[in-house]
VMD Tcl script that builds the backbone (N, CA, C; Angstrom):
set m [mol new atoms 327]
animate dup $m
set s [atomselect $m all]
$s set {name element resname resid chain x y z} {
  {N N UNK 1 A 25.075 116.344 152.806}
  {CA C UNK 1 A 25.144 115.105 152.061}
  {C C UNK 1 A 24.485 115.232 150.691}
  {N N UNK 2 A 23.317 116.166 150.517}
  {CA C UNK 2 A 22.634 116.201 149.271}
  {C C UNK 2 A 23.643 116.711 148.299}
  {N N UNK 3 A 24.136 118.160 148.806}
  {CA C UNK 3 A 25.222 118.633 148.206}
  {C C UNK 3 A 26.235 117.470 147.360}
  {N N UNK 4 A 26.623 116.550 148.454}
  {CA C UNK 4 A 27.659 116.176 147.895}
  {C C UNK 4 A 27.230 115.134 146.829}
  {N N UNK 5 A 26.057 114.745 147.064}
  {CA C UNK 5 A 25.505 113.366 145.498}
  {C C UNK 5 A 25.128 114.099 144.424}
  {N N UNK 6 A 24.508 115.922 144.515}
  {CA C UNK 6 A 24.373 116.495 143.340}
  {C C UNK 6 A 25.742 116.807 143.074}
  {N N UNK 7 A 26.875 116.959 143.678}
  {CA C UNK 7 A 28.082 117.412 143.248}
  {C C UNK 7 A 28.676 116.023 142.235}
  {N N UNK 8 A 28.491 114.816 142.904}
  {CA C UNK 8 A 29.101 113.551 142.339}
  {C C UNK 8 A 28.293 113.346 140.927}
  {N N UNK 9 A 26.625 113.647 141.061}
  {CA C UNK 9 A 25.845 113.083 140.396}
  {C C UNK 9 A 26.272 114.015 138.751}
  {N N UNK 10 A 26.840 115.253 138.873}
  {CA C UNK 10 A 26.879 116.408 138.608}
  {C C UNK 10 A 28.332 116.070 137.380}
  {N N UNK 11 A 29.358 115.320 138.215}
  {CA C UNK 11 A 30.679 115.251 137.415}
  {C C UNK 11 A 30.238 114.061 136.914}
  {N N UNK 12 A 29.350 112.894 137.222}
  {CA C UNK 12 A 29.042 112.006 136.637}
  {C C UNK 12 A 28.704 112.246 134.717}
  {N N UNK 13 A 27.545 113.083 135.014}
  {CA C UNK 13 A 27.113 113.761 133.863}
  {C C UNK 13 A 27.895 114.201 132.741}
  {N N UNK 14 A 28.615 115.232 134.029}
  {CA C UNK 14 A 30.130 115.880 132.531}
  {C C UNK 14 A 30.986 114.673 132.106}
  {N N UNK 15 A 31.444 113.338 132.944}
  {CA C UNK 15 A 32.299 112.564 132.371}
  {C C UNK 15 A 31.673 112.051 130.813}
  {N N UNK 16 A 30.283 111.473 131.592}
  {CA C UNK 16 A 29.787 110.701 130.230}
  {C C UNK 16 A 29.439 111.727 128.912}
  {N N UNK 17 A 29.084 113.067 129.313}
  {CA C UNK 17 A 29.000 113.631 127.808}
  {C C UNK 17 A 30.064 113.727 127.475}
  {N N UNK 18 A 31.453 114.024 127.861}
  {CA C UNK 18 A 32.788 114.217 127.385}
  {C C UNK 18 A 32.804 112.854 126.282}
  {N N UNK 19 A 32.537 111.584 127.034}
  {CA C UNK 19 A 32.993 110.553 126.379}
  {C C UNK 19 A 31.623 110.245 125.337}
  {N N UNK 20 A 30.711 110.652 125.004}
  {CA C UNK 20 A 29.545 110.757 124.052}
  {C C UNK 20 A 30.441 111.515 123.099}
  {N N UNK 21 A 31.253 112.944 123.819}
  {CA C UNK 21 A 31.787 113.879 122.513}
  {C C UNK 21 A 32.857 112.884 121.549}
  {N N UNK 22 A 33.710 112.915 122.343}
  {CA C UNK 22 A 34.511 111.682 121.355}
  {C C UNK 22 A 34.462 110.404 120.713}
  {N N UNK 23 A 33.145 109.852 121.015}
  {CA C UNK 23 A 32.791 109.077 120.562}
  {C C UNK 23 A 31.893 109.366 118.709}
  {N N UNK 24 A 31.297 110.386 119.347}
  {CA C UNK 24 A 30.896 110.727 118.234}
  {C C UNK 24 A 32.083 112.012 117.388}
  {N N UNK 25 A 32.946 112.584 117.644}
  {CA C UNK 25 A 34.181 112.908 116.791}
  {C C UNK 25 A 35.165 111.977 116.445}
  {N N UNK 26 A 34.985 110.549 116.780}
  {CA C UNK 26 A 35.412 109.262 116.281}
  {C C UNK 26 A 34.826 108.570 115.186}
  {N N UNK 27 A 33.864 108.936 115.021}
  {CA C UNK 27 A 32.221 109.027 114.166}
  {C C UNK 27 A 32.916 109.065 112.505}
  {N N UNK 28 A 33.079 110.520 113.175}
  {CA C UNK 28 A 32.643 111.551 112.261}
  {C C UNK 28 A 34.399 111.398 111.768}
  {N N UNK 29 A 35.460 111.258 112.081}
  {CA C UNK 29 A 36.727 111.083 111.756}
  {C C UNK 29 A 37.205 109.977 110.967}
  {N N UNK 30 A 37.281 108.963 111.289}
  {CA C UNK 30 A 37.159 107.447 111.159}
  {C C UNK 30 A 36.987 107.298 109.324}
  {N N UNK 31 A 37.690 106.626 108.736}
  {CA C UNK 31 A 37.211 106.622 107.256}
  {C C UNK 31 A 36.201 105.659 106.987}
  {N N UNK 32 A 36.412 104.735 107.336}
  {CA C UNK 32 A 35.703 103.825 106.755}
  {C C UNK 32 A 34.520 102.702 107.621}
  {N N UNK 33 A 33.608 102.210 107.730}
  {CA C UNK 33 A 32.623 101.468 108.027}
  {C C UNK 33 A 32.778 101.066 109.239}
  {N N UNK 34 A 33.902 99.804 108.963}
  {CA C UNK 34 A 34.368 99.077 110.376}
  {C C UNK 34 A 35.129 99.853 111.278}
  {N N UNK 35 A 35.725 100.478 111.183}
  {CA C UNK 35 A 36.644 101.597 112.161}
  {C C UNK 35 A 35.578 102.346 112.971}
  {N N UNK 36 A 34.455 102.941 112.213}
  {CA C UNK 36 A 33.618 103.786 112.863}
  {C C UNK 36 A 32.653 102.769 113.751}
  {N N UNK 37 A 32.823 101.886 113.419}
  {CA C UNK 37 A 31.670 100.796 114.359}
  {C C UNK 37 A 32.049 101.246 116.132}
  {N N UNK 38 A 33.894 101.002 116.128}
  {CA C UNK 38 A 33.632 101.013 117.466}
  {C C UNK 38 A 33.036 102.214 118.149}
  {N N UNK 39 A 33.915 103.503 117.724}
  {CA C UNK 39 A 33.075 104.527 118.996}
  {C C UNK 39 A 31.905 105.122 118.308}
  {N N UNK 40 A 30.924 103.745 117.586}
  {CA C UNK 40 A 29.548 104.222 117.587}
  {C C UNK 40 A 29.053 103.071 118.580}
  {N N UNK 41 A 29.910 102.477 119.312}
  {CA C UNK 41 A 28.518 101.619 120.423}
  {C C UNK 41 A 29.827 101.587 121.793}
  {N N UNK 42 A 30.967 101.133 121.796}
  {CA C UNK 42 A 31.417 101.232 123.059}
  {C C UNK 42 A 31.271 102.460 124.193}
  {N N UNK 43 A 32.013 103.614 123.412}
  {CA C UNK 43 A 31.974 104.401 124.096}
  {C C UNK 43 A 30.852 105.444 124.466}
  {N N UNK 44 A 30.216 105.365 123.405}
  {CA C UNK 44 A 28.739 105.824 123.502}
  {C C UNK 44 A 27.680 105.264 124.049}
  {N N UNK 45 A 27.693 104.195 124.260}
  {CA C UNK 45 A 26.921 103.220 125.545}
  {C C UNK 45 A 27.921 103.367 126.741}
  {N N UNK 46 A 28.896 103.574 126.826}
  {CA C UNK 46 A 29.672 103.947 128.917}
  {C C UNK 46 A 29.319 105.564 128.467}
  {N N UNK 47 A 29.303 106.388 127.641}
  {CA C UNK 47 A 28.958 107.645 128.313}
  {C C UNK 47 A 27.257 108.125 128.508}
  {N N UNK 48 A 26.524 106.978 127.542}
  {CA C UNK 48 A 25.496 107.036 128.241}
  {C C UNK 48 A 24.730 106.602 129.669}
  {N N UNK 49 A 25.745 105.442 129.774}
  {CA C UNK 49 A 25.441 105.004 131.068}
  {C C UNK 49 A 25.924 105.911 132.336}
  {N N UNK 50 A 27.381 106.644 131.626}
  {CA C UNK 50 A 27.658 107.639 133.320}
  {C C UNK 50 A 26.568 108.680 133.221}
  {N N UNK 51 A 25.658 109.291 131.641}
  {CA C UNK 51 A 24.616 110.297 132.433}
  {C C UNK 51 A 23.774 109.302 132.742}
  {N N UNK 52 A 23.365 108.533 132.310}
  {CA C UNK 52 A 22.183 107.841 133.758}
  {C C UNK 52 A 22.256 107.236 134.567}
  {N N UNK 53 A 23.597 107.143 134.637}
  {CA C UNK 53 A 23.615 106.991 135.988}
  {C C UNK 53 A 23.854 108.119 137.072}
  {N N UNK 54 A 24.058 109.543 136.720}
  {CA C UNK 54 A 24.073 110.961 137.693}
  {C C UNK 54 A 22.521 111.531 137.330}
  {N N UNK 55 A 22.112 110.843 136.126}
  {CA C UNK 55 A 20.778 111.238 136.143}
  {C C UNK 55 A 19.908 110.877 137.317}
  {N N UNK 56 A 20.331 109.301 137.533}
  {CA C UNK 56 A 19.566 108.322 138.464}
  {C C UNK 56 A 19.931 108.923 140.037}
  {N N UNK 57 A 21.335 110.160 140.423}
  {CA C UNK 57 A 21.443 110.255 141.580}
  {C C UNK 57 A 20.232 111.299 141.983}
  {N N UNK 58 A 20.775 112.223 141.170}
  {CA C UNK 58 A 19.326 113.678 140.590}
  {C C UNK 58 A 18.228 112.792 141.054}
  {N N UNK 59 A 17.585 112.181 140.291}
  {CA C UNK 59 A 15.991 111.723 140.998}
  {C C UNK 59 A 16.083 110.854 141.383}
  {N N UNK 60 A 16.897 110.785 143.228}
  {CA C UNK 60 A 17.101 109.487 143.744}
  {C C UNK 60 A 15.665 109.138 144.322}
  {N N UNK 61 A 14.812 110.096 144.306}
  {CA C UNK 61 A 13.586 109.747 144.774}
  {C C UNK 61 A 12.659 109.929 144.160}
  {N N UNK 62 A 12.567 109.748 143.124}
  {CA C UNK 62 A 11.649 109.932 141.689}
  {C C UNK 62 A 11.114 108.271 141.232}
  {N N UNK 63 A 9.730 108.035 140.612}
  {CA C UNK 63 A 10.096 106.931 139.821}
  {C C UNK 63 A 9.927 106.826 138.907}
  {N N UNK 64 A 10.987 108.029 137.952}
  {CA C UNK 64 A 11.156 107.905 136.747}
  {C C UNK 64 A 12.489 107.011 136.691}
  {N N UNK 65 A 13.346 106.889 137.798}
  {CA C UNK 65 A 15.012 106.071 138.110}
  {C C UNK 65 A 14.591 104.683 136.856}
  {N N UNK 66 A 13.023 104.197 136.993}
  {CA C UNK 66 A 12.992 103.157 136.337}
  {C C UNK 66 A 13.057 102.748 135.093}
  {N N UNK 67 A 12.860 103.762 134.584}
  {CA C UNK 67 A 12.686 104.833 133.300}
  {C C UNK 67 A 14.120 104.893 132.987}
  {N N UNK 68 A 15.183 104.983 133.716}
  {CA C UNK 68 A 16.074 105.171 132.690}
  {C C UNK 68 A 17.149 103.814 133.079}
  {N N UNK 69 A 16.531 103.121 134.476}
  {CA C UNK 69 A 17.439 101.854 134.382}
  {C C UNK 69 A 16.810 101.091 132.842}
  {N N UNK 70 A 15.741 101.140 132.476}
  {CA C UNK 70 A 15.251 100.290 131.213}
  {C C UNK 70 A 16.047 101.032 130.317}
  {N N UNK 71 A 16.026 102.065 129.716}
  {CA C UNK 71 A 17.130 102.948 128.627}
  {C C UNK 71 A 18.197 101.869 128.932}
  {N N UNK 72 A 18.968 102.095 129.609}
  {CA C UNK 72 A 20.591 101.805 129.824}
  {C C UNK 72 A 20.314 100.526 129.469}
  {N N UNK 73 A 19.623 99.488 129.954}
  {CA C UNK 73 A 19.197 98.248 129.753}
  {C C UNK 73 A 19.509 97.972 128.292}
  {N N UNK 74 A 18.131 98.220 127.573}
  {CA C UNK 74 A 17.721 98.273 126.138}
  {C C UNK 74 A 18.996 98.564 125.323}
  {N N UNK 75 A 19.987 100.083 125.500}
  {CA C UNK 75 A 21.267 100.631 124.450}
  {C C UNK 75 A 22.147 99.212 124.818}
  {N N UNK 76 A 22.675 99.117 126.450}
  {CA C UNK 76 A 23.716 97.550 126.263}
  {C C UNK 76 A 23.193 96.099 125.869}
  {N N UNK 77 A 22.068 96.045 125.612}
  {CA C UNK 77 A 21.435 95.012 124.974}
  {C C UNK 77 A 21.398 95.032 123.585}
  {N N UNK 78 A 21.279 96.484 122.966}
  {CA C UNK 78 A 21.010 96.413 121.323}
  {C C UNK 78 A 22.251 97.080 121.189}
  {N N UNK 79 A 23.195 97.607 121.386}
  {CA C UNK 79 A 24.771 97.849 120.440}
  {C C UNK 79 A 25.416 96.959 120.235}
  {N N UNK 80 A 26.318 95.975 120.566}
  {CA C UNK 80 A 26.396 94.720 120.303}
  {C C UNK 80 A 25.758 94.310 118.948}
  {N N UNK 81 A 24.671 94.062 118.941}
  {CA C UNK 81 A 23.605 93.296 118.118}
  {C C UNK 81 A 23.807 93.824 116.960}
  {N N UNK 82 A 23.475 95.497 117.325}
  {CA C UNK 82 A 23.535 96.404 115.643}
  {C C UNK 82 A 25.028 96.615 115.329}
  {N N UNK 83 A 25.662 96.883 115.991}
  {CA C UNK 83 A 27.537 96.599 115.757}
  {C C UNK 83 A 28.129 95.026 115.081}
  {N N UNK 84 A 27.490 94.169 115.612}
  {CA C UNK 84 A 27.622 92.691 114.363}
  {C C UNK 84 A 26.832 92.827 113.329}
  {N N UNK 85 A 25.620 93.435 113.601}
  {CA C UNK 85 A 25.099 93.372 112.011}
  {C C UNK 85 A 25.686 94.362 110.985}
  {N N UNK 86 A 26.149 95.629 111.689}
  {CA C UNK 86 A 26.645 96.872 110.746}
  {C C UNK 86 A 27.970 96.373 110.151}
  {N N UNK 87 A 28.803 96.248 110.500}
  {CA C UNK 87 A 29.898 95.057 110.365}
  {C C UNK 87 A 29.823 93.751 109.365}
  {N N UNK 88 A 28.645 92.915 109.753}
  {CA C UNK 88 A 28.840 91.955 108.985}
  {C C UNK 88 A 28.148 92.521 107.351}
  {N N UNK 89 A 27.217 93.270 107.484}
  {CA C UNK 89 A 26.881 93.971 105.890}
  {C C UNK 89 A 28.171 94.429 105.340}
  {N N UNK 90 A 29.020 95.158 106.575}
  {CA C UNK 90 A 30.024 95.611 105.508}
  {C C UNK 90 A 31.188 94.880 105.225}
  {N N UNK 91 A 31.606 93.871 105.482}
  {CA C UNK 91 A 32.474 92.977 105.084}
  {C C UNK 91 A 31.654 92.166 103.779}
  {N N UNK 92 A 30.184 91.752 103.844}
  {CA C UNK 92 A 29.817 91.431 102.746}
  {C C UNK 92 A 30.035 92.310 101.771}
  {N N UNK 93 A 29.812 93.472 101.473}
  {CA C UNK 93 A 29.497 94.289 100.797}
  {C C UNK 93 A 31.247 94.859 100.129}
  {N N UNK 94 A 32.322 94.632 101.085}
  {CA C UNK 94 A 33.498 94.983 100.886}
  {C C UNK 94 A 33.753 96.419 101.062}
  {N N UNK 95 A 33.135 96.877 102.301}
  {CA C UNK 95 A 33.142 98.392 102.445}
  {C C UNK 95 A 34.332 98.607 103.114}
  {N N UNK 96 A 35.562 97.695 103.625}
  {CA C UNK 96 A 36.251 97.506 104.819}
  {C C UNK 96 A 37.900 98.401 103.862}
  {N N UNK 97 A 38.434 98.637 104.035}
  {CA C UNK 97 A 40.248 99.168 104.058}
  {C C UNK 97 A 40.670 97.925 102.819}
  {N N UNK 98 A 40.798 98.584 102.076}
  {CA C UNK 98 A 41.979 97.703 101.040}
  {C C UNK 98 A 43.227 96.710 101.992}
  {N N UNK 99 A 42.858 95.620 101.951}
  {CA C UNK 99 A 44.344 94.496 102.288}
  {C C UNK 99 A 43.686 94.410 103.606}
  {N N UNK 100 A 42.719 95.187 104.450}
  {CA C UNK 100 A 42.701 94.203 106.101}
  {C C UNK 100 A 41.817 93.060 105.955}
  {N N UNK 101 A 40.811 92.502 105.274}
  {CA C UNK 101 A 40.195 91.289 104.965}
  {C C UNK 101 A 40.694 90.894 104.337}
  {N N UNK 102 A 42.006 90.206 104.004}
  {CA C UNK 102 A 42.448 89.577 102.557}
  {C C UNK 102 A 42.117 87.901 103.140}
  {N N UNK 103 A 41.336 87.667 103.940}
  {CA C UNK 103 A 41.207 86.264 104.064}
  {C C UNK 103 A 40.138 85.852 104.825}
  {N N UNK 104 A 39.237 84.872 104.630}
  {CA C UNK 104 A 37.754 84.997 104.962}
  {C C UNK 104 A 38.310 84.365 106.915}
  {N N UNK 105 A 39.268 83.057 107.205}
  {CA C UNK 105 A 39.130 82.488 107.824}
  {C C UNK 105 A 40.790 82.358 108.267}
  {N N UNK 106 A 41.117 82.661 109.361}
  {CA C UNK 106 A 42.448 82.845 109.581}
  {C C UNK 106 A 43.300 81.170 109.696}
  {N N UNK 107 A 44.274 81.141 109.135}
  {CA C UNK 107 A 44.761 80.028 108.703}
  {C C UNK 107 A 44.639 79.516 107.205}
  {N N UNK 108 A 43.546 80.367 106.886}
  {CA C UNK 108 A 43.628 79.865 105.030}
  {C C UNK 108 A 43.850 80.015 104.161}
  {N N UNK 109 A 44.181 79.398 102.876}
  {CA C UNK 109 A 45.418 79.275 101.875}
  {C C UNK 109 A 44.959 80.278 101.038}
}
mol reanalyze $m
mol bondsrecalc $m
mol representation Tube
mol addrep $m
C-alpha cells in the first residue's frame, strides 16, 4: 500500500510540474500584460497545488503536511488579488493589444 501512495503521490508531482512548465512558457510567450496574467496565476496555482498535494502524500505522517496546507492556502488566496491588480494597472496604463479595450463599459456609445 505504501508503494502504491508513493507511486500516486509520485505522478502527482510530475503532473503539477508539467503544468508549472507551461504555465510559465505561457509567461514567457504571451506578448503582452493581460494575456500573460492568465498562466501566471491559474495554472500555476493547480500545478502548485498537485505538488502539494503528492508532497502532502510523501509526509503523510509528518507535521510539516501543515506547512504546506497554509502555502496552498495563502497562493489561492493571493493570485486572484494580484491578477486584478496586475490587470487593472495595465488597462490604466494602456499596456493591453491595440483595438481589445476600445470601450471602458460594454454597451457604450
Amino acid at each position: 500500500m505504501t508503494t502504491i501512495l508513493d507511486g500516486f503521490a509520485h505522478v502527482l508531482i510530475l503532473i503539477g510540474a508539467l503544468i508549472s512548465l507551461t504555465a510559465a512558457i505561457g509567461v514567457v510567450r504571451f506578448r503582452d500584460t493581460l494575456s500573460r496574467m492568465h498562466p501566471a496565476t491559474k495554472p500555476q496555482v493547480v500545478g502548485l497545488l498537485f505538488v502539494l498535494g503528492g508532497a502532502m502524500i510523501v509526509l503523510r505522517s509528518s507535521i510539516d503536511i501543515w506547512m504546506l496546507v497554509l502555502s496552498g492556502m495563502f497562493m489561492v488566496l493571493t493570485a486572484p488579488v494580484i491578477a486584478h491588480r496586475v490587470g487593472r494597472v495595465a488597462y490604466r496604463e494602456q499596456l493591453g493589444r491595440d483595438g481589445l479595450l476600445d470601450e471602458d463599459a460594454p454597451g457604450g456609445a
